[in-house]
C-alpha positions in Angstrom: 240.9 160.5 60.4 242.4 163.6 60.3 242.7 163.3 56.9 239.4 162.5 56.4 238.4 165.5 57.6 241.0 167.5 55.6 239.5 166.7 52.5 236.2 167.1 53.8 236.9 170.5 54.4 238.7 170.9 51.4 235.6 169.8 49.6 233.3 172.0 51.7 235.9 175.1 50.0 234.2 174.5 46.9 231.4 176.4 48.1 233.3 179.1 49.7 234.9 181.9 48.0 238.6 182.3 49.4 241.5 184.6 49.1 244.0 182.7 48.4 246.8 183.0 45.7 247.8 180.2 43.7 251.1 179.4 43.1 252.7 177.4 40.1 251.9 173.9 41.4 248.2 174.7 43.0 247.6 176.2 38.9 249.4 172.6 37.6 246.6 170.5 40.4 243.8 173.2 39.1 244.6 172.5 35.5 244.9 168.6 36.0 241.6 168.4 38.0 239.5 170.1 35.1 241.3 168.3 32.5 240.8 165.1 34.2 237.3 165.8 34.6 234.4 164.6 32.0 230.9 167.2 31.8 229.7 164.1 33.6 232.0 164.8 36.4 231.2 168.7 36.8 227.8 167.9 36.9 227.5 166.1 39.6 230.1 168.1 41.5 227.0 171.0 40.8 224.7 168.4 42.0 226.5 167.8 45.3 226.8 171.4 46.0 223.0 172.3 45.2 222.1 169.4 47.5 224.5 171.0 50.0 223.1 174.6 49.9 219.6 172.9 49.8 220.2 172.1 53.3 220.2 175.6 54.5 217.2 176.9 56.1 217.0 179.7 54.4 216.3 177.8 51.2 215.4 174.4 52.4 211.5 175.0 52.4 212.2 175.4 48.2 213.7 172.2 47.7 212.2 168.6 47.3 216.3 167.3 48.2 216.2 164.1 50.1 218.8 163.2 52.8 219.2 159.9 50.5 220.2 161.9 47.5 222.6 163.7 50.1 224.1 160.8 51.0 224.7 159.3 46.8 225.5 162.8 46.1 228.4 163.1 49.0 229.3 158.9 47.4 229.8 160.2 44.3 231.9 163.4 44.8 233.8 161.6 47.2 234.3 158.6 44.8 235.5 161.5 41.7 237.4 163.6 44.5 239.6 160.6 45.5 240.1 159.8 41.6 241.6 162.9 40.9 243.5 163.7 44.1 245.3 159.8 44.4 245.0 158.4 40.2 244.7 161.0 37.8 246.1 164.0 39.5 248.4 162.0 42.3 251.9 164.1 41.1 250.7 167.5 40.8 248.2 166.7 44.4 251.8 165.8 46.0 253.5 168.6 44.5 250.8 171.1 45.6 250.7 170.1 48.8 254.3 169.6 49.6 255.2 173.0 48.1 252.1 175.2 48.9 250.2 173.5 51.7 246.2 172.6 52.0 245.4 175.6 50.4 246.3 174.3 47.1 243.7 171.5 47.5 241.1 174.3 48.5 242.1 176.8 45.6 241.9 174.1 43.2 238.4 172.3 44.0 237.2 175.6 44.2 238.2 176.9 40.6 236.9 173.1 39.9 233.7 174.1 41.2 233.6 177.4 39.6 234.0 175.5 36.1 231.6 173.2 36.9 228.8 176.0 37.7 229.9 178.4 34.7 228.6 175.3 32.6 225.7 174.9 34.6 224.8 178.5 34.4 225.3 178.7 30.7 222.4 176.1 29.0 219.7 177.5 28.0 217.5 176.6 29.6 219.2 178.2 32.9 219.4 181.3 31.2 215.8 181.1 29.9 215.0 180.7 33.7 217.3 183.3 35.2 215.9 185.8 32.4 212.7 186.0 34.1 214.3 188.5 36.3 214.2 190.8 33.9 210.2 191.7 33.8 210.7 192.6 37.7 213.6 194.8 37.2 212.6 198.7 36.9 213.9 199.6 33.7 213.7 203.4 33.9 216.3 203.3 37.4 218.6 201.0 36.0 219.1 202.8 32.8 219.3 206.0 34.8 222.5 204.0 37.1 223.7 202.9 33.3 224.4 207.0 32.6 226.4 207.0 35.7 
C-alpha cells in the first residue's frame, strides 16, 4: 500500500513544479521514460492531467470532465506509468531509485509531463486558440515595458 501511494504521489508531481536536481541516473530514467513513450502515450498523460486540474473549483464550472472519464483517464496513466517504471524502463527505475531516492521518480514524470504539454501546446490549433490573447493585450504599455 505504501507503495501504492508512492507512485500516486509521484504521479501527482507531474503537475507540480519541484526543485529538485537530477542526478546521472534520474537523467538515464528521464531519458528512458520519453524515449519509451509513443505521441499516443503523452497524450493521454496531458489528458489525465487536464481531467485532474479540471477538478479544481476554480476552474471546474468551465469543464464538461466527467468523474467516469477521471476514472479511464487515472486506468490509463496508471496502466502506461507501470509500463515504463517495471518493463521498459525497470533498470534505470531501479537505478534511480537506489542511488537518488523518490525524487528521481518525481523529477522524471515531471520532465515527462513537461514533454508531453510542450507538444500539446505547440499544434496549431492550440496556438490559434491561445493567440486570441493578443486583441486584449494593450499594445501601447507593452511596447512601452519592451523599451525597458
Amino acid at each position: 500500500m505504501k507503495n501504492k501511494k508512492a507512485l500516486v504521489g509521484t504521479l501527482l508531481s507531474v503537475l507540480v513544479s519541484g526543485n529538485a536536481v537530477a542526478g546521472v541516473y534520474t537523467d538515464e530514467l528521464t531519458k528512458c521514460l520519453v524515449s519509451s513513450t509513443t505521441k499516443e502515450d503523452r497524450v493521454e498523460l496531458v489528458k489525465w492531467m487536464f481531467l485532474a486540474v479540471s477538478a479544481h473549483p476554480a476552474v471546474d464550472k468551465v469543464s464538461a470532465a466527467t468523474p467516469s472519464q477521471m476514472d479511464e483517464s487515472n486506468k490509463n496513466v496508471a496502466k502506461l506509468s507501470m509500463r515504463l517504471t517495471t518493463e521498459a524502463c525497470l533498470e534505470q527505475t531501479k537505478d534511480a531509485i537506489a542511488y537518488e531516492g523518490d525524487v528521481a521518480l518525481e523529477k522524471s514524470f515531471q520532465i515527462l509531463g513537461e514533454v508531453a504539454g510542450k507538444e500539446m501546446f505547440s499544434h496549431p490549433e492550440v496556438i490559434k486558440s491561445m493567440a486570441g490573447l493578443d486583441k486584449h493585450l494593450d499594445s501601447q504599455r507593452v511596447m512601452a515595458l519592451l523599451k525597458l
